[in-house]
BALOBA-1460 file (C-alpha; in Angstrom, 3 decimals):
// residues 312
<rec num="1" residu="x" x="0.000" y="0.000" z="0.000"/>
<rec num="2" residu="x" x="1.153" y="3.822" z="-0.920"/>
<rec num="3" residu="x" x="2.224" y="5.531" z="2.019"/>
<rec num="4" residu="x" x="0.838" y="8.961" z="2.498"/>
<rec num="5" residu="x" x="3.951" y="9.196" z="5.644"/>
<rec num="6" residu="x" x="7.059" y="7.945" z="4.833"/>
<rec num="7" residu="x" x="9.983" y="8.883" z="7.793"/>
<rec num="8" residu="x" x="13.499" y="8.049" z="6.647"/>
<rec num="9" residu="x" x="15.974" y="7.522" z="9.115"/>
<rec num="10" residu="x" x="14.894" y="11.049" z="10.621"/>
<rec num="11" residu="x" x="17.221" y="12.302" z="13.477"/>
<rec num="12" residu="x" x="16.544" y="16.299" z="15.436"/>
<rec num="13" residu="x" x="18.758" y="17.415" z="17.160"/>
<rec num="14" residu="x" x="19.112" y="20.515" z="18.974"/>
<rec num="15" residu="x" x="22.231" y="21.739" z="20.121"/>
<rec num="16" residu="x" x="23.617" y="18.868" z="22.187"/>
<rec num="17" residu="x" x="20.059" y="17.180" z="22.952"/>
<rec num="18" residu="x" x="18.664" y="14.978" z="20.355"/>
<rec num="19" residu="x" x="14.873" y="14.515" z="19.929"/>
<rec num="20" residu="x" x="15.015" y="12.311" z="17.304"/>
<rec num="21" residu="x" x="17.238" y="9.659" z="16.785"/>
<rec num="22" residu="x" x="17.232" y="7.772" z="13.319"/>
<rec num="23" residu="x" x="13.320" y="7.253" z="13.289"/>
<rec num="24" residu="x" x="12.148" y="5.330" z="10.478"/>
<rec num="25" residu="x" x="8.063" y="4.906" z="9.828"/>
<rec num="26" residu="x" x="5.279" y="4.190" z="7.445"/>
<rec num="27" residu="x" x="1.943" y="5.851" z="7.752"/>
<rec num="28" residu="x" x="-0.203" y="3.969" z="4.743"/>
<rec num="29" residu="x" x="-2.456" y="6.491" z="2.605"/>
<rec num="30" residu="x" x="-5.868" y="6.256" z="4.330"/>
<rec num="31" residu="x" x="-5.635" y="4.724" z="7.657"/>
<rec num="32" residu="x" x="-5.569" y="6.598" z="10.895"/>
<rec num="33" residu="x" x="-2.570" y="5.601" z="13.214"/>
<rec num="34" residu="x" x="-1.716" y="6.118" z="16.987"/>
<rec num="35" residu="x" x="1.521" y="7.634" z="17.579"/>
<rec num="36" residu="x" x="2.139" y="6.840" z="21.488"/>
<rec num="37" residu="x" x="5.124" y="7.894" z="23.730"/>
<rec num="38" residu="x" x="5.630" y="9.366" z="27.106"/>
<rec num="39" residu="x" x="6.115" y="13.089" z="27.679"/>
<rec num="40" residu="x" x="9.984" y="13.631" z="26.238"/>
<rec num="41" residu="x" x="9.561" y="10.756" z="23.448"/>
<rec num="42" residu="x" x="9.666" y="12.858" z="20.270"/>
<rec num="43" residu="x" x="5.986" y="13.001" z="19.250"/>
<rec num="44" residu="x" x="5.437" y="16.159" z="18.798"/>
<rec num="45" residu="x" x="8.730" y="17.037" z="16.769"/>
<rec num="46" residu="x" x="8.383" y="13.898" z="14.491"/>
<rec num="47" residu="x" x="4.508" y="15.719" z="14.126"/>
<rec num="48" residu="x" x="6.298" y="19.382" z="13.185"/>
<rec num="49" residu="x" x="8.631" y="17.530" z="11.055"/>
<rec num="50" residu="x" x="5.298" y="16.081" z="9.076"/>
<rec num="51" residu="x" x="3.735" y="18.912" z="8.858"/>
<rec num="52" residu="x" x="6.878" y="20.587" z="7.417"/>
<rec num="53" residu="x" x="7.061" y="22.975" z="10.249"/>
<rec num="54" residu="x" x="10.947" y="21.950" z="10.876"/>
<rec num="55" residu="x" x="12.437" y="19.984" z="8.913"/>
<rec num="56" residu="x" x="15.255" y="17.049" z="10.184"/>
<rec num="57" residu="x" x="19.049" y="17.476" z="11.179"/>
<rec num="58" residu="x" x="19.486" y="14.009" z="8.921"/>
<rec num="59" residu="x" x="17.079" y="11.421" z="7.400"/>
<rec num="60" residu="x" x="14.652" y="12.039" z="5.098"/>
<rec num="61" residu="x" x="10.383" y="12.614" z="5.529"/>
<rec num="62" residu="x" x="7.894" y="12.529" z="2.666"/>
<rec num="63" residu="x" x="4.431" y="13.558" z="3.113"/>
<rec num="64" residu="x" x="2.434" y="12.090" z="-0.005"/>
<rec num="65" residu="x" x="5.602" y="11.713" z="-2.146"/>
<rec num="66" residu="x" x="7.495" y="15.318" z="-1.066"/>
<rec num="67" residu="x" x="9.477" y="16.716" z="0.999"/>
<rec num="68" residu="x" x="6.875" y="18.779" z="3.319"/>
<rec num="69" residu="x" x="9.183" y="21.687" z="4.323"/>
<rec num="70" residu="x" x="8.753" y="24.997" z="2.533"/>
<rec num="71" residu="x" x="6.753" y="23.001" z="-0.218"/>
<rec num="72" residu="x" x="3.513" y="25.202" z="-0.606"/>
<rec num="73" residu="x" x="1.460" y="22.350" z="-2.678"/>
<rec num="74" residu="x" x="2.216" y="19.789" z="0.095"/>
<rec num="75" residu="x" x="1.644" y="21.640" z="2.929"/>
<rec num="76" residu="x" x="-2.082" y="22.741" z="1.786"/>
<rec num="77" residu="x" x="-2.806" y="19.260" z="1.400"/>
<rec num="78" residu="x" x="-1.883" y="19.161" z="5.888"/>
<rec num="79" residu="x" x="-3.391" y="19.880" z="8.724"/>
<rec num="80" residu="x" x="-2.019" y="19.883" z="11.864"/>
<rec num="81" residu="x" x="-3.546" y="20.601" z="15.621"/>
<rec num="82" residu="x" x="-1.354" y="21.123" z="17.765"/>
<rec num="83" residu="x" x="-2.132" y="20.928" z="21.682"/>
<rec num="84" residu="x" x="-1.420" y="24.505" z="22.180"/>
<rec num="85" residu="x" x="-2.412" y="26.318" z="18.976"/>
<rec num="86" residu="x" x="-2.695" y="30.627" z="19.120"/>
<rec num="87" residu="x" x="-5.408" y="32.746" z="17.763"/>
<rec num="88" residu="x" x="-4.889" y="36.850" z="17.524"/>
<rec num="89" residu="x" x="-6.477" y="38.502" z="20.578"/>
<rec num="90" residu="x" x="-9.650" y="39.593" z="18.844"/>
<rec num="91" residu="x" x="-10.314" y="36.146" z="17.380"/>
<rec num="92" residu="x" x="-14.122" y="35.093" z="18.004"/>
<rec num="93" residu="x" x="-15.347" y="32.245" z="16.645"/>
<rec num="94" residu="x" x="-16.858" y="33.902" z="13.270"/>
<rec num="95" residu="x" x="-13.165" y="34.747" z="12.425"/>
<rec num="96" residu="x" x="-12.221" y="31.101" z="12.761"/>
<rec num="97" residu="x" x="-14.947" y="29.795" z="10.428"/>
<rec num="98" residu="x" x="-13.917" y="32.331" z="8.006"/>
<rec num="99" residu="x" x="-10.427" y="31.864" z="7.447"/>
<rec num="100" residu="x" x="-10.068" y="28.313" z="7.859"/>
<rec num="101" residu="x" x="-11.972" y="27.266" z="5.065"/>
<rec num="102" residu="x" x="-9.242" y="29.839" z="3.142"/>
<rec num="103" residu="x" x="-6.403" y="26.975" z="3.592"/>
<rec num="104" residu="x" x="-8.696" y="24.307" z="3.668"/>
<rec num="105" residu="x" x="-9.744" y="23.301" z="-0.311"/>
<rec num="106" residu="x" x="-11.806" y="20.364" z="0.945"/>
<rec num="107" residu="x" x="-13.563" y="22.284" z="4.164"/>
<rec num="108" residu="x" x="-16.676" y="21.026" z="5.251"/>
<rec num="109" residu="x" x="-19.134" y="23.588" z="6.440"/>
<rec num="110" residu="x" x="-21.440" y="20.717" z="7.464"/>
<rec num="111" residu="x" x="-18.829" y="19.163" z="9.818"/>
<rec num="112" residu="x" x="-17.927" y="22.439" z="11.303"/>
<rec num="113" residu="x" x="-21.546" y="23.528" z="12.012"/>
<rec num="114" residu="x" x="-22.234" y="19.851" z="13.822"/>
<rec num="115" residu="x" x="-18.927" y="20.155" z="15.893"/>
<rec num="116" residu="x" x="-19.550" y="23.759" z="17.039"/>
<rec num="117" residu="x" x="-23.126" y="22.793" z="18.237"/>
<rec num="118" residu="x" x="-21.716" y="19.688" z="19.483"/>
<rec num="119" residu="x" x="-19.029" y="21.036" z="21.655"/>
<rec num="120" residu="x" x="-21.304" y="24.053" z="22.430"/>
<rec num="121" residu="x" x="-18.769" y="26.952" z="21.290"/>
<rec num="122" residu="x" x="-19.296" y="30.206" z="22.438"/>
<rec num="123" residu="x" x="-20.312" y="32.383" z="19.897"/>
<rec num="124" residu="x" x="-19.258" y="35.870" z="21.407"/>
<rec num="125" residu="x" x="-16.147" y="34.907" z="24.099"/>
<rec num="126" residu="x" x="-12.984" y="35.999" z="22.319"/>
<rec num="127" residu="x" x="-10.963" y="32.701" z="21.529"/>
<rec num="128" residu="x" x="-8.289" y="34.197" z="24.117"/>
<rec num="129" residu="x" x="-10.578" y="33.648" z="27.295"/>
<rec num="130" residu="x" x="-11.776" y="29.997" z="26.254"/>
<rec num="131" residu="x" x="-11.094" y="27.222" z="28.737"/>
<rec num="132" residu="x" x="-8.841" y="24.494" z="28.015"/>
<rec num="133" residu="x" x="-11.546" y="22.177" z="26.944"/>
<rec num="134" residu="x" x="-12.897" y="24.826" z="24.361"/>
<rec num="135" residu="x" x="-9.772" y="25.622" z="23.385"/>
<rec num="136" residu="x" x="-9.500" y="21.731" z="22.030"/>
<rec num="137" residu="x" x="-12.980" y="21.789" z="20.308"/>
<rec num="138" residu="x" x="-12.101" y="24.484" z="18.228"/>
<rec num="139" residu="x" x="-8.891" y="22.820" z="17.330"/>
<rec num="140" residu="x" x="-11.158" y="19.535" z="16.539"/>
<rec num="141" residu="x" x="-13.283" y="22.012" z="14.252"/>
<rec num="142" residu="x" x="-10.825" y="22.795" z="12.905"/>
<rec num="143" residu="x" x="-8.693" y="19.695" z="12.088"/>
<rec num="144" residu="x" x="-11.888" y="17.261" z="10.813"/>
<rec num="145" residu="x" x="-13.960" y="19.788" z="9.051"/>
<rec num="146" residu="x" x="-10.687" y="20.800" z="6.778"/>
<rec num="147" residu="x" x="-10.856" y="16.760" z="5.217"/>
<rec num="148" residu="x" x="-7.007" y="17.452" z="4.532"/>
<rec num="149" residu="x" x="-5.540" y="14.240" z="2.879"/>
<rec num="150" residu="x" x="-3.074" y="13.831" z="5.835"/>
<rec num="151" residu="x" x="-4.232" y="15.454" z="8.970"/>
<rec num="152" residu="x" x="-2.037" y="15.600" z="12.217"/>
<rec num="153" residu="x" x="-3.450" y="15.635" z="15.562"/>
<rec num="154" residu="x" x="-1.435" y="16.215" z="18.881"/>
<rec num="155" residu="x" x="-2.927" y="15.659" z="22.219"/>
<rec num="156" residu="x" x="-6.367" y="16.836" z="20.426"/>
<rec num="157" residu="x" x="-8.631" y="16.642" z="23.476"/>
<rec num="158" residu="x" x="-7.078" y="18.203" z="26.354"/>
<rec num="159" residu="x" x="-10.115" y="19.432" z="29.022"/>
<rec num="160" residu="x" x="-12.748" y="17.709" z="26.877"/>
<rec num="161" residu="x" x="-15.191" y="15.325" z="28.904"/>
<rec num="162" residu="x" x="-15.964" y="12.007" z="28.098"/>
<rec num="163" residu="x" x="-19.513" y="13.382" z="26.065"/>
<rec num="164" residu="x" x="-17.074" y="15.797" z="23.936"/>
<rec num="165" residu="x" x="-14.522" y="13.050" z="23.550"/>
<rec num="166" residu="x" x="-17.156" y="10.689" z="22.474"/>
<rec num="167" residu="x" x="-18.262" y="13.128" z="20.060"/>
<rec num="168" residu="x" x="-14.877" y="13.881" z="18.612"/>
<rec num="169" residu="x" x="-14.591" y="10.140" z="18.228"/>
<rec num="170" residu="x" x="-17.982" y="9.537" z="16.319"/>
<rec num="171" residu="x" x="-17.251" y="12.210" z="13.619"/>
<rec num="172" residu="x" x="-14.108" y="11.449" z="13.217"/>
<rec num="173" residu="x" x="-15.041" y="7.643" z="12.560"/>
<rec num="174" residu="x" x="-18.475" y="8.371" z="10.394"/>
<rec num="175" residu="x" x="-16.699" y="11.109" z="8.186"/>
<rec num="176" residu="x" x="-13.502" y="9.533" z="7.895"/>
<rec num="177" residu="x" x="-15.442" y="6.407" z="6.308"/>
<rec num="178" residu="x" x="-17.511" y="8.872" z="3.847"/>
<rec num="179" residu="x" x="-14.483" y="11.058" z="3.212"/>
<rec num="180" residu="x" x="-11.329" y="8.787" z="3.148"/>
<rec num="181" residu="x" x="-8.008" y="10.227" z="4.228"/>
<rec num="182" residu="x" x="-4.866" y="9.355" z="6.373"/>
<rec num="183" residu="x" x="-4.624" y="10.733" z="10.100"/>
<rec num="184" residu="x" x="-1.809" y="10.186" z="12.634"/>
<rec num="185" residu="x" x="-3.280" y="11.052" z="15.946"/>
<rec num="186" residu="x" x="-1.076" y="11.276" z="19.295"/>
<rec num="187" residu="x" x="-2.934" y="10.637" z="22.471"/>
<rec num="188" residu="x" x="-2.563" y="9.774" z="26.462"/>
<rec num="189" residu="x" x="-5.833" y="8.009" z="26.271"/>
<rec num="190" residu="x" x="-5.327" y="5.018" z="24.987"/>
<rec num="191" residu="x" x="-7.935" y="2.771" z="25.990"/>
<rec num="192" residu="x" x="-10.406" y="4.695" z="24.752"/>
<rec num="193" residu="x" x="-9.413" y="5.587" z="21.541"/>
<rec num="194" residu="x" x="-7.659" y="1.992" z="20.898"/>
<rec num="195" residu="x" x="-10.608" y="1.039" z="18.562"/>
<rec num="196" residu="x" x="-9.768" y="3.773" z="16.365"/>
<rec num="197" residu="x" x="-6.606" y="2.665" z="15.050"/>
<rec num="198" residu="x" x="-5.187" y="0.260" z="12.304"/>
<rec num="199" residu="x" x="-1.537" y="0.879" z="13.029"/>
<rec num="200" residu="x" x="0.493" y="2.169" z="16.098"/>
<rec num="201" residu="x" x="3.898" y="3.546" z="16.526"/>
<rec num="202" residu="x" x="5.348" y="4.045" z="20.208"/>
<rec num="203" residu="x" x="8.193" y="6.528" z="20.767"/>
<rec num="204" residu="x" x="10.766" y="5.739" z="23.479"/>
<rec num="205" residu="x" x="13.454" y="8.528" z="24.073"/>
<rec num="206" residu="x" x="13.698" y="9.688" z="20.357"/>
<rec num="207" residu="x" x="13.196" y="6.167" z="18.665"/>
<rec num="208" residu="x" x="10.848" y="3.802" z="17.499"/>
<rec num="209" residu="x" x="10.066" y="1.020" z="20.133"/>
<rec num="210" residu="x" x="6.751" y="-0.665" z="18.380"/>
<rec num="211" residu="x" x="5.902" y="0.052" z="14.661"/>
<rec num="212" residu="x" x="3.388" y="-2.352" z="13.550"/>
<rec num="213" residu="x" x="-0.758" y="-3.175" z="13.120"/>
<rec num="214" residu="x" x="-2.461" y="-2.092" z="16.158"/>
<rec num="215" residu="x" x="-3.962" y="-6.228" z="16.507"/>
<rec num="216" residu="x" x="-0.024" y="-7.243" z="16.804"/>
<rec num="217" residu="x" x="0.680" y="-5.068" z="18.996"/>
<rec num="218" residu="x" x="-1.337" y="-7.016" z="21.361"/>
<rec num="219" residu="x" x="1.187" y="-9.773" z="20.903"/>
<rec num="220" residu="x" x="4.014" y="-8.088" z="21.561"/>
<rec num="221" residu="x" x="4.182" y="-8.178" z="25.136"/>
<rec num="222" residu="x" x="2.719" y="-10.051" z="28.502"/>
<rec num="223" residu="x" x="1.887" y="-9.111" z="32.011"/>
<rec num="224" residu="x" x="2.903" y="-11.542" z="34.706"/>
<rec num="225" residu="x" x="1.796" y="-10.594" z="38.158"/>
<rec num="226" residu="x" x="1.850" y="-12.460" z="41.760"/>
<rec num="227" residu="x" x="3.973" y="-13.467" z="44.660"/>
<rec num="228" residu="x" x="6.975" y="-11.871" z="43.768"/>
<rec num="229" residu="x" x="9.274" y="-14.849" z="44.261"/>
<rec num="230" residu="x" x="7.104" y="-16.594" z="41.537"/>
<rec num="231" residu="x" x="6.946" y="-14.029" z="39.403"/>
<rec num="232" residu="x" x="10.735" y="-13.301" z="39.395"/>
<rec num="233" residu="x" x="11.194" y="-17.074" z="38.595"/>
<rec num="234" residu="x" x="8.327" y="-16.779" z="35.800"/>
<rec num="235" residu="x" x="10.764" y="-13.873" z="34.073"/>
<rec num="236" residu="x" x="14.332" y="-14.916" z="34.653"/>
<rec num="237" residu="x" x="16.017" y="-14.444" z="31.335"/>
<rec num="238" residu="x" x="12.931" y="-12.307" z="29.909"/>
<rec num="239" residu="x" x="13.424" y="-8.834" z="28.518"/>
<rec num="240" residu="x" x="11.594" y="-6.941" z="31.172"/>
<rec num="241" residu="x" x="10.095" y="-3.516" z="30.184"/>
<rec num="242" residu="x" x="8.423" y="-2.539" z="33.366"/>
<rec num="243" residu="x" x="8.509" y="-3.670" z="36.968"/>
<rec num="244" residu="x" x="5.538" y="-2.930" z="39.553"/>
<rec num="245" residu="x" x="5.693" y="-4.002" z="42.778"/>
<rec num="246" residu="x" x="3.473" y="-3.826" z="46.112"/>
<rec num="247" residu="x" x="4.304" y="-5.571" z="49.230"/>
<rec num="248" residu="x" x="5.652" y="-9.511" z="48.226"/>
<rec num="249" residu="x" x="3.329" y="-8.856" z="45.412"/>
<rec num="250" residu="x" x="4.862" y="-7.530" z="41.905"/>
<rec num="251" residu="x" x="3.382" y="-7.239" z="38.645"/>
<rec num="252" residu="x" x="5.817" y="-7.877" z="35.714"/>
<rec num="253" residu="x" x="6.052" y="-6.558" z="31.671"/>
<rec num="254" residu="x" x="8.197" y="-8.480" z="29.356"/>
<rec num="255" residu="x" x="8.394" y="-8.982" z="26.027"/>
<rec num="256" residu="x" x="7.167" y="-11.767" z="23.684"/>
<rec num="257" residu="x" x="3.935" y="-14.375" z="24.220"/>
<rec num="258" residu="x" x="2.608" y="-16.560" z="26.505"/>
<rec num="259" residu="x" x="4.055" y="-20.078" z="25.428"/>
<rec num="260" residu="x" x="2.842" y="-22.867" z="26.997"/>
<rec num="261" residu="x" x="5.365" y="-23.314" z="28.696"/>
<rec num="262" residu="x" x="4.827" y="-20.313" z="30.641"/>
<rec num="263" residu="x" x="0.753" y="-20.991" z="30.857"/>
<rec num="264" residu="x" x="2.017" y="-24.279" z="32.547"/>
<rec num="265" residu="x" x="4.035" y="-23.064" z="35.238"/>
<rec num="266" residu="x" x="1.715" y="-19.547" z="35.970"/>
<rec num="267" residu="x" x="-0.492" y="-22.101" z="36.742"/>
<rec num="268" residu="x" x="1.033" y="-23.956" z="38.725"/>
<rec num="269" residu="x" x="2.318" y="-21.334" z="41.341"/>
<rec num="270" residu="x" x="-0.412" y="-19.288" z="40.773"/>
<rec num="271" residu="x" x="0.963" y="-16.338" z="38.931"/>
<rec num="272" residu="x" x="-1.043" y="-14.616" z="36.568"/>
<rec num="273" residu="x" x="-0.472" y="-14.366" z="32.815"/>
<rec num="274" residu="x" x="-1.868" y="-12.017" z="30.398"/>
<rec num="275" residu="x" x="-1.441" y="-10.180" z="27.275"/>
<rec num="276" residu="x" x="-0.656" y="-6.378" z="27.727"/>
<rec num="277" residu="x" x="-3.420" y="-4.050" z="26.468"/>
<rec num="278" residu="x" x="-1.915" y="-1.198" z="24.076"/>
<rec num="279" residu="x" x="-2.133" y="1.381" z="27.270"/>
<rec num="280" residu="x" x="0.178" y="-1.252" z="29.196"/>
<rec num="281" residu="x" x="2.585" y="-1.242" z="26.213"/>
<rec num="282" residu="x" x="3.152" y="2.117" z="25.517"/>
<rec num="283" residu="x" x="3.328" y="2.568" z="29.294"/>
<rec num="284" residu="x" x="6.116" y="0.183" z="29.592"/>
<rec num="285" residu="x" x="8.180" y="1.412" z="27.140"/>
<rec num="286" residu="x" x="7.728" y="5.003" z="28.722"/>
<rec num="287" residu="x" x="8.626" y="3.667" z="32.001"/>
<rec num="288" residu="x" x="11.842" y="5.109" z="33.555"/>
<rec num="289" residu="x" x="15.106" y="2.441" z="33.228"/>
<rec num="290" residu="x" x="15.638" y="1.941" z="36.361"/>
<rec num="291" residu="x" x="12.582" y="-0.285" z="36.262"/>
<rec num="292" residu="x" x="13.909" y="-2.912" z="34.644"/>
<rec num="293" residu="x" x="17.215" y="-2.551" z="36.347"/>
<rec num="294" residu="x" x="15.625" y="-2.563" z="39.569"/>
<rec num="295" residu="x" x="14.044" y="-6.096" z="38.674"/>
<rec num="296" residu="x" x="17.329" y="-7.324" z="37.607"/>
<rec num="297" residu="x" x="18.772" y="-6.438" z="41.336"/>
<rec num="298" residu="x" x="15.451" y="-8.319" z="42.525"/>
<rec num="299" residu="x" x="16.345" y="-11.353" z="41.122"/>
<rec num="300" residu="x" x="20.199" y="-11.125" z="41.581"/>
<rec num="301" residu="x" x="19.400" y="-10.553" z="45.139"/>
<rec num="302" residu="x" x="16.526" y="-13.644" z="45.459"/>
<rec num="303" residu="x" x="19.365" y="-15.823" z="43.642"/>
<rec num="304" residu="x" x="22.196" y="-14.789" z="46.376"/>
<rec num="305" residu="x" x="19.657" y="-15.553" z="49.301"/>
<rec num="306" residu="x" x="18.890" y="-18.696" z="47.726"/>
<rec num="307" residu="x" x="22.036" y="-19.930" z="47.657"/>
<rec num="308" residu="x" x="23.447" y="-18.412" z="50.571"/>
<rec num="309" residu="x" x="20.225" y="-20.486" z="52.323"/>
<rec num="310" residu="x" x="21.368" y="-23.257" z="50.674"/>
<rec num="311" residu="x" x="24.930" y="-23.393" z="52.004"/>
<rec num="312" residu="x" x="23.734" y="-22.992" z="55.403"/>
């Protein structure tokens, strides 16, 4: 399939800090993907990068066959919402529904006029004393009633309830099936936007940790969780992403399925085994390093005591 997002080997750097390091993706024309990552992970830049708002220190990004950065054709066929996007002081709403649609070939007045009564938009505030939450609906206006082939949205939703959110979802779905196009969408709530996705990419400290359909992602990693000594045996020689503990109880990520091997012996001592949902995953991979360090010291420490217990 044609990608509409193709990110070559892409690293950012600024001065000494590097925000992307040699990110490579593929965002297939007409499907909507989740682009996950802590806070610090590179979302957002690999998003200005797309939008040919900055453009890499190396690598290469096409955004429906060209280079996105100061290429006027391309970037009229992009829209991107940004978390924190700025209005002039006297903006009111009016101003908004008049311009947009000036950038926007494909604008849907239709879409707009649903979302604004949706989301309840004041009319008469100036855009500069809106909430957070109404800030985000007229970013959502914005970004689904423009129908741009490849539209970009970061942390859409901020201060929306669950009724907006739900709302933002529906449209999104219905006129996204009636009006085809590709949308990478970068979120904190995962769970409830999971069903929306066909692929998923997860950012961890600049690079790509998970690139793949959002169904294997579900296969990527497990959750074991119980007494701690049972767990610790259950993951010896495991790639652990993320250690939880409580008390003698711990709860374990690692990578790779549940063999039945595994099944076999969870049951056995009681541990539990499951698959980890995509809100585990990403939050695994986002977890600080010391986790998995820290589990390592765990077991080092259960295998000294054992054998020290032994030798007595």
């Amino acid at each position: 399939m044609t990608a509409a997002i193709d990110i070559r080997a892409v690293t950012r750097t600024y001065g000494h800090a590097t925000a992307l390091d040699n990110v490579s993706f593929r965002v297939p024309e007409g499907s909507i993907c989740g682009l996950f990552g802590s806070n610090g992970a590179g979302k957002t830049t690999v998003m200005s990068i797309i939008a040919g708002h900055d453009r890499p220190s190396s690598g290469e990004a096409l955004v429906l066959g060209d280079t996105p950065f100061e290429h006027e054709v391309t970037g009229q066929r992009i829209s991107f919402i940004r978390d924190n996007q700025r209005y002039p002081d006297n903006y009111q709403l009016k101003h908004v529904l008049r311009i947009a649609p000036e950038f926007a070939p494909d604008w849907s007045a239709e879409v707009a006029a649903e979302l604004v009564e949706g989301f309840r938009i004041p009319a008469k505030t100036p855009i500069k004393k809106f909430s957070r939450g109404q800030l985000s609906a007229v970013a959502i206006v914005i970004g689904l009633a423009s129908r741009a082939p490849v539209t970009l949205f970061d942390e859409p939703y901020l201060g929306l309830d669950v009724g907006a959110r739900t709302l933002f979802y529906d449209v999104l779905l219905r006129d996204y099936g009636r009006h085809p196009r590709t949308i990478l969408l970068s979120t904190h709530l995962i769970d409830e936007s999971e069903s929306l996705f066909d692929r998923v990419v997860i950012l961890n400290a600049g690079r790509v940790a998970v690139d793949c359909d959002r169904d294997e992602a579900r296969e990527l990693a497990v959750v074991i969780s119980g007494a701690a000594d049972a767990v610790g045996r259950l993951t010896a020689g495991r790639t652990v992403l993320q250690t939880r503990a409580i008390g003698s109880l711990s709860s374990v990520t690692v990578t790779g399925d549940a063999d039945e091997a595994l099944l076999a012996e969870a049951r056995r001592t009681g541990v539990q085994v499951a698959s980890a949902s995509l809100q585990q995953l990403v939050a695994a991979y986002g977890a600080p390093a010391g986790d998995a360090a820290e589990q390592t010291d765990h077991q080092s420490t259960r295998t000294t005591q054992q054998k020290e217990a032994a030798a007595a």
